[in-house]
C-alpha positions, 0 to 999 in steps of 0.5 A: 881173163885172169884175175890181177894179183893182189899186193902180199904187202900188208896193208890193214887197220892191223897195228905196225908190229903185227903187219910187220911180221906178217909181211917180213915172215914167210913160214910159220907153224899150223897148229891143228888137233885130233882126238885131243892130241895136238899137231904142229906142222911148218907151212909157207904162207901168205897174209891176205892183204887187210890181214884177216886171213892167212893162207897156205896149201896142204896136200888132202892126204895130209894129217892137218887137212885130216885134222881141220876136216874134223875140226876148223879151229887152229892157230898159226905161230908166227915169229922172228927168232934167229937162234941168237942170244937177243932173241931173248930180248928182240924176239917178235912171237904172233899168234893168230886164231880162227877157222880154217877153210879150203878154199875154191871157186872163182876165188881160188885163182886169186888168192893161188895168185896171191900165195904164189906172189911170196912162194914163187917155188911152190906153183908146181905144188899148188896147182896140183889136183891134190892140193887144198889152198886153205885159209885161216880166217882170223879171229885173234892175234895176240903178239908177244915182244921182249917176252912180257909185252902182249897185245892182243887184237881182235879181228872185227867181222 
């Protein structure tokens, strides 16, 4: 039997702005590192329901699998610009750091589930053999508004 799709929306202890962008938001920037030098690339994602964990697929052969290989830690950006003027005033920008980790066993069916739920296209993607669903476990987020405005929240264990 399969497991029940859980919800995409949003539904923790998380304050309203930071939920807001999650659920509103569905591609952000990873950005992970080697040797020192920094890499960002553009994913599809999906925020785990009490939003301590952001998910997204990458293909094992990429750079940023290679890259969390070495080292968990990374961050995802999250933001609202539209390339218009106010964003220069109305502009949301998230960040959220942690560990990242793949994914597998009797969970990965769940939360695939889950990342499908926002990202419908990407079934052929993600069920793949070459594909890795991997989840940012957050530990921080820190949101900036009007770009002098920042809440920081820790996620709690």
């Amino acid at each position: 039997m399969s497991p029940k799709p859980v919800s995409p929306t949003i539904s923790s202890g998380l304050p309203a702005e930071i939920n807001a962008l999650l659920d509103s938001q569905k591609l952000a920037v990873l950005a992970t590192h080697q040797a020192g030098q920094p890499h960002a690339s553009l994913v599809a994602f999906a925020a785990s329901p009490d939003g301590r964990e952001i998910l997204f697929a990458t293909t094992r052969t990429s750079r940023k699998y290679a890259n969390l290989q070495q080292d968990p830690r990374a961050a995802f950006f999250i933001d609202t610009r539209t390339q218009q003027e106010a964003d220069f005033h109305a502009a949301q920008a998230l960040t959220a750091k942690g560990t990242v980790r793949e994914i597998t066993g009797p969970e990965k069916e769940l939360l695939a589930a889950l990342f499908l739920s926002r990202h419908p296209h990407l079934q052929e993607f993600v069920g793949s053999p070459s594909c890795a669903l991997m989840a940012l476990q957050v530990q921080l987020y820190e949101l900036v508004s009007r770009f002098q405005q920042v809440l920081i929240y820790r996620v709690t264990p």
